[in-house]
C-alpha positions as CSV (number, residue, x, y, z in Angstrom):
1,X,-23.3,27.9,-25.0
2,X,-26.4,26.5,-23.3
3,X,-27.7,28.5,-20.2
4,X,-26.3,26.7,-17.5
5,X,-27.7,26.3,-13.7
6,X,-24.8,25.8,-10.7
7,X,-25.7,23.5,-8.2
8,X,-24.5,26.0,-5.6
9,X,-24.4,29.9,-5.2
10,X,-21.9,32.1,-5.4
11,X,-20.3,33.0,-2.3
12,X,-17.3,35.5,-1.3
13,X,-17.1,33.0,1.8
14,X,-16.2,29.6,1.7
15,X,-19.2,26.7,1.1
16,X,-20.0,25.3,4.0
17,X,-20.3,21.9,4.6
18,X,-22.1,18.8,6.2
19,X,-20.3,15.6,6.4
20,X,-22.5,12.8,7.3
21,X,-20.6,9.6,9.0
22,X,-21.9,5.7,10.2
23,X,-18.7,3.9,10.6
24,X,-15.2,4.4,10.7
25,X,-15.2,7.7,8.8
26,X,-12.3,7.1,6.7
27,X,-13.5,8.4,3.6
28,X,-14.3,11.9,6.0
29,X,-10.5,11.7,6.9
30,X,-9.0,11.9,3.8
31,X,-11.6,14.5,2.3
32,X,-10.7,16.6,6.1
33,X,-7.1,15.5,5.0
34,X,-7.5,16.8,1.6
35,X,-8.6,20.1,2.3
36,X,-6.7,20.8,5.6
37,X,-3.5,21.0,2.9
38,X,-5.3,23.5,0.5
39,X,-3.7,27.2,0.5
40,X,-6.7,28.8,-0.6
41,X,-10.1,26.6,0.7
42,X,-13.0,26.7,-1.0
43,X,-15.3,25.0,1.9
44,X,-15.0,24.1,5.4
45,X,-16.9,21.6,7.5
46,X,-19.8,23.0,9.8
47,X,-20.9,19.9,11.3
48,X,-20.5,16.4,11.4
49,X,-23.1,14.3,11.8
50,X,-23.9,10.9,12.8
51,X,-26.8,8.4,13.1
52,X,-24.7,5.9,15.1
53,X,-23.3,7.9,17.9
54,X,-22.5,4.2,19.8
55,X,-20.2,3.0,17.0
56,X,-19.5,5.7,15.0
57,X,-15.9,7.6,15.3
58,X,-17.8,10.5,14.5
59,X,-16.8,12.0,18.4
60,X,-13.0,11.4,17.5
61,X,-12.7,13.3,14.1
62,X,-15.4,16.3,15.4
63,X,-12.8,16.4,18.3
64,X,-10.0,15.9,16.2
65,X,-10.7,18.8,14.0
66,X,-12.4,21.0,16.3
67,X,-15.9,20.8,13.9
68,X,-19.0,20.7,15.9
69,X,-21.0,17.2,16.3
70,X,-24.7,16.4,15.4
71,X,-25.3,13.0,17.0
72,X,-29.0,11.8,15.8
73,X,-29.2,8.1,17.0
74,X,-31.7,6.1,14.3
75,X,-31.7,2.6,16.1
76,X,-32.6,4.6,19.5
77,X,-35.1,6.8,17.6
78,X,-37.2,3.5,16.1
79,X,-36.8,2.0,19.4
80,X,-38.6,5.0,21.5
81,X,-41.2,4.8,18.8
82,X,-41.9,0.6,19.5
83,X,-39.7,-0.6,16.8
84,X,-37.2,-3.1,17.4
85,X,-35.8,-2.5,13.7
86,X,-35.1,0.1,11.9
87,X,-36.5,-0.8,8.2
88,X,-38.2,1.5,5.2
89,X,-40.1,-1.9,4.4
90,X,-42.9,-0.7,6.1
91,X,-45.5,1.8,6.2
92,X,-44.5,2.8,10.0
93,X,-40.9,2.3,9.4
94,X,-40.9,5.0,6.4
95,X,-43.0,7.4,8.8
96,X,-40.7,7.2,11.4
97,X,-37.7,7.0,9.1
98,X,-39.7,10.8,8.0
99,X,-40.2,12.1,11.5
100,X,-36.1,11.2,12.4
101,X,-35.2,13.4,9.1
102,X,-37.1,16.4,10.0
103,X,-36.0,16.4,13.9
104,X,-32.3,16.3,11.9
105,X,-33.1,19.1,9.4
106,X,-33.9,21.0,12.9
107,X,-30.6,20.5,14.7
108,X,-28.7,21.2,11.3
109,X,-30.7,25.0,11.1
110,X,-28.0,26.9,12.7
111,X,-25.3,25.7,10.4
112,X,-26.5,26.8,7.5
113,X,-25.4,23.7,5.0
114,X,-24.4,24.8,1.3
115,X,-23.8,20.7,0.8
116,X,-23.4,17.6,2.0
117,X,-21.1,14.5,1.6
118,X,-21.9,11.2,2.7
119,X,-18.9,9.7,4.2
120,X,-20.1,6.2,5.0
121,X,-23.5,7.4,5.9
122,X,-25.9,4.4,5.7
123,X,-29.8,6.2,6.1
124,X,-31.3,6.7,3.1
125,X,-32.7,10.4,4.2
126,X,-34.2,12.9,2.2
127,X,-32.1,15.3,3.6
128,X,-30.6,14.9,0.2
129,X,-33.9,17.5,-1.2
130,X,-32.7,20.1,0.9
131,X,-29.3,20.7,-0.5
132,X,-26.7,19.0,-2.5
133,X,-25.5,15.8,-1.1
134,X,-22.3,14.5,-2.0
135,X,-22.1,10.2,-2.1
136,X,-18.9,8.2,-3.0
137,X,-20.6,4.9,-4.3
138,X,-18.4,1.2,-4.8
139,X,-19.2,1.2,-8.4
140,X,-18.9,2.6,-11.8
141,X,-22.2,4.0,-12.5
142,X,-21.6,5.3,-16.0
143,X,-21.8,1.1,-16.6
144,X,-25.4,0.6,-18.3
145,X,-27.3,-2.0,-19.0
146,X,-30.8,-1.6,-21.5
147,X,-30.7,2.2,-20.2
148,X,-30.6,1.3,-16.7
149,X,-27.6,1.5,-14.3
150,X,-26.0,-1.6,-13.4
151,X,-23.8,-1.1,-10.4
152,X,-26.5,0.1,-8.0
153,X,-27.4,-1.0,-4.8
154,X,-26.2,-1.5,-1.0
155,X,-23.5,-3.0,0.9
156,X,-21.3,-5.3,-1.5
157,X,-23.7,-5.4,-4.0
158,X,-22.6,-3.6,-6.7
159,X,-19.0,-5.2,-5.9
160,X,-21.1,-8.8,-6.8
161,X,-22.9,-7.2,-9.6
162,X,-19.6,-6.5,-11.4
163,X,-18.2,-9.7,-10.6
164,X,-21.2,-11.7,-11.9
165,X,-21.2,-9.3,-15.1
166,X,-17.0,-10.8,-15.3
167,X,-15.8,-7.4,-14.9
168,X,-12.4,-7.4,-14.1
169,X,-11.8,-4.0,-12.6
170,X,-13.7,-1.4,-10.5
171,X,-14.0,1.8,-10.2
172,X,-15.6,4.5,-7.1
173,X,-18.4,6.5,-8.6
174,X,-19.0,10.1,-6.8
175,X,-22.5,11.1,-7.6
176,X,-25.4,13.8,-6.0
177,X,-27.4,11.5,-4.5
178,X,-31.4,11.7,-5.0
179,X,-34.2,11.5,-2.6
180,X,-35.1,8.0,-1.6
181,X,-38.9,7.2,-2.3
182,X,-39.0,3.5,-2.3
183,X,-36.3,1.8,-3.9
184,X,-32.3,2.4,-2.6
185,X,-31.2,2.1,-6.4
186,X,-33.0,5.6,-6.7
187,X,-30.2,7.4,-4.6
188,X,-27.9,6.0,-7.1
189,X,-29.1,7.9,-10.1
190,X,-28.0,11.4,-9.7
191,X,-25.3,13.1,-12.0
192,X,-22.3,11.5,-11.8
193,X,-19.3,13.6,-11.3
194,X,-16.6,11.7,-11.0
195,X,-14.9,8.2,-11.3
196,X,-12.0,7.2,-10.3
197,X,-9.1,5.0,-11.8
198,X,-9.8,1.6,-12.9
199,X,-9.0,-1.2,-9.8
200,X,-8.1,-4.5,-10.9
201,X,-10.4,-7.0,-9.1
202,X,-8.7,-9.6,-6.9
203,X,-10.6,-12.8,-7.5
204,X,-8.6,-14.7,-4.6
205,X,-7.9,-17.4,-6.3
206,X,-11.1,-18.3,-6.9
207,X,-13.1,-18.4,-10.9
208,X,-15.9,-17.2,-12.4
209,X,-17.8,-20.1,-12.0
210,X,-16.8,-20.8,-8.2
211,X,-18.9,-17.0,-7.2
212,X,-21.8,-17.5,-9.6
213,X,-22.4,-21.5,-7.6
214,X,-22.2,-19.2,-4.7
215,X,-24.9,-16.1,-5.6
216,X,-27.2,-19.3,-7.5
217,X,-27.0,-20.8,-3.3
218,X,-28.5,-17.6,-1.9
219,X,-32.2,-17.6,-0.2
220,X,-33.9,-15.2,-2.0
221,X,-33.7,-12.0,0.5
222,X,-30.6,-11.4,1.7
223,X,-30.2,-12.4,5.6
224,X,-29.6,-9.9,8.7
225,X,-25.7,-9.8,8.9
226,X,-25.3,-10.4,4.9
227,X,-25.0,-14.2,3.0
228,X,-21.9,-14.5,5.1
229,X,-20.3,-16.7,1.5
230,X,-17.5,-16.6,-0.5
231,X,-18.8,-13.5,-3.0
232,X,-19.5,-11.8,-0.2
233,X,-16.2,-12.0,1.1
234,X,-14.2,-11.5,-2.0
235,X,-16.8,-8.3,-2.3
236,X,-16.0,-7.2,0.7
237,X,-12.3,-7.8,0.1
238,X,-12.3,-5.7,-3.2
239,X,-14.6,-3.1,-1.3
240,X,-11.8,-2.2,1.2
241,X,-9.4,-1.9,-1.8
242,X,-11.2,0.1,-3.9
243,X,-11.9,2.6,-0.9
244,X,-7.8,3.0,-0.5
245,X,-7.3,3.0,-4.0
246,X,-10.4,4.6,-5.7
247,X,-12.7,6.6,-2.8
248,X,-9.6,8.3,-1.0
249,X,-8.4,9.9,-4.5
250,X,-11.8,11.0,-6.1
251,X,-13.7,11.8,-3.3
252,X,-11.7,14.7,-1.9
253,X,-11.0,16.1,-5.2
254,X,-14.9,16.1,-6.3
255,X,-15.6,17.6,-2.9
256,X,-13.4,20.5,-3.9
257,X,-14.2,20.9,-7.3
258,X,-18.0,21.1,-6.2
259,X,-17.3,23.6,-3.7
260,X,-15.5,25.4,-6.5
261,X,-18.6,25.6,-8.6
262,X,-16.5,23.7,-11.3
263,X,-19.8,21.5,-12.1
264,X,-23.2,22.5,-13.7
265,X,-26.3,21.8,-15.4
266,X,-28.1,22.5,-18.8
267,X,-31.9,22.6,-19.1
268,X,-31.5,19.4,-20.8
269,X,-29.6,17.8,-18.1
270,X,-26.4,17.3,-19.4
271,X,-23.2,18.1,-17.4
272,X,-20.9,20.3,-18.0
273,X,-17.9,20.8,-16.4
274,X,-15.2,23.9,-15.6
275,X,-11.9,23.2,-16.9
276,X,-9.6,26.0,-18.0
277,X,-12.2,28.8,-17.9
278,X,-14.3,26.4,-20.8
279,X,-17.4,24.7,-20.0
280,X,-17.0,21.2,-21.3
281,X,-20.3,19.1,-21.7
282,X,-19.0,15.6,-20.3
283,X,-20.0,12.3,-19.1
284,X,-18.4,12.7,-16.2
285,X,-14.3,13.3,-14.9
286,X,-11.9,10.4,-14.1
287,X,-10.1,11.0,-11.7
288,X,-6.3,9.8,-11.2
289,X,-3.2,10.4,-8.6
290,X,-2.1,13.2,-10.9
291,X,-4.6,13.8,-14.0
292,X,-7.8,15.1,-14.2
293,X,-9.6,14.0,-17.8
294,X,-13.4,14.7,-19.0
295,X,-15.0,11.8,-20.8
């Protein structure tokens, strides 16, 4: 067998862990669910942390669970520094967007981070070159198209890329997100180590033709607040779905199998993967309610 690199050291302790949250945190829940049900734990959560400390629920599950709370406000951070918006489109948005990363890789020293998961967490921070970092993604990103990944992006987009493509199913991708240098797509091209199920798309009664009228309506950049149009909300729709029926499954069981050391790397950069004490040289793992399968 190859000489194979871990993503993670050995430790007689448990892995600890980040878990970075925007939103509702609902994908945090069920991985904090997950693991709070294990006999033997592999990880534990050090810190949550949050860049929306306003709208987050990030308080409420720190409380919850009694882990300690990093709150590292990004719209308040531009603001102080004369920004009304927080944006990488511009030269001083990227140097703040730098400065608000390395006052958060400051408050995170005393935790002492093995990895990170991205539960909802919307900044694109290179946090992500400091340790491992974790990211559940709306799309199956073992799809290619002329070598490149087609279900990459933001938001709903690669929801509406799949739709456009006249997919009829989804899947939730679980990946180690990359550094961001100037494109979000970029995030979206680490190893991917898990997929979930295939999701059945729920069109709404509406066809093929009656979403690609609506995307061939858009302006050409995509408004403040989203196109607000019938793709969108069928994305959206299918988005919610696939997080109950993809995210909630692989996620938590990625997260644990990472901790576990179960993944790793050749010096040619294929994946392996720890199954029955064999090293298996996959794809990546689909994961269902009750099967684990390399592909």
């Amino acid at each position: 067998m190859k000489n194979l690199s871990f993503f993670l050291e050995e430790k007689e302790s448990e892995q600890s862990i980040a878990i970075f949250m925007s939103g509702s945190g609902t994908n945090a829940e069920k991985v904090l669910e997950y693991v709070s049900k294990l006999n033997k734990k592999a990880w534990s959560p050090s810190v949550i942390v949050t860049d929306a400390p306003q709208k987050s629920k990030a308080s409420k599950i720190a409380q919850k669970y009694n882990i300690p709370l990093v709150e590292h406000d990004i719209k308040q951070f531009y603001r102080e520094r004369g920004e009304k918006r927080v944006s990488l489109l511009t030269k001083i948005g990227c140097k703040i967007r730098h400065e608000w990363t390395d006052e958060l890789r400051t408050m995170l020293l005393p935790f002492h981070v093995d990895f990170g998961i991205l539960a909802g967490f919307i900044p694109l921070t290179n946090i992500t070159a400091d340790f491992p970092c974790l990211n559940v993604h709306p799309g199956d990103l073992t799809l290619e198209r002329k070598g490149k990944r087609l279900l990459v992006g933001l938001h709903t987009l690669p929801i509406e890329t799949a739709i456009l493509h006249e997919t009829n199913e989804l899947r939730s991708s679980v990946i180690i997100a990359q550094p961001y240098t100037k494109k979000g797509g970029e995030m979206d091209t680490g190893p991917i180590l898990g997929i979930s199920s295939p999701v059945k798309i729920d069109f709404m009664g509406f066809s093929i033709c009656d979403l690609k009228a609506a995307a061939n309506k858009r302006p050409s950049q995509r408004p403040v607040g989203g196109y607000r149009d019938i793709l969108e909300n069928i994305a959206k729709h299918n988005q919610e779905r696939l997080k109950q029926q993809g995210d909630w499954i692989v996620f938590p069981r990625v997260v644990n199998d990472f901790a576990l050391n179960k993944f790793a790397i050749d010096e040619e950069k294929t994946l392996y993967y720890k199954q029955n004490n064999t090293w298996i040289a996959i794809n990546t793992v689909v994961y269902s309610k009750n099967v684990v399968k390399t592909i």
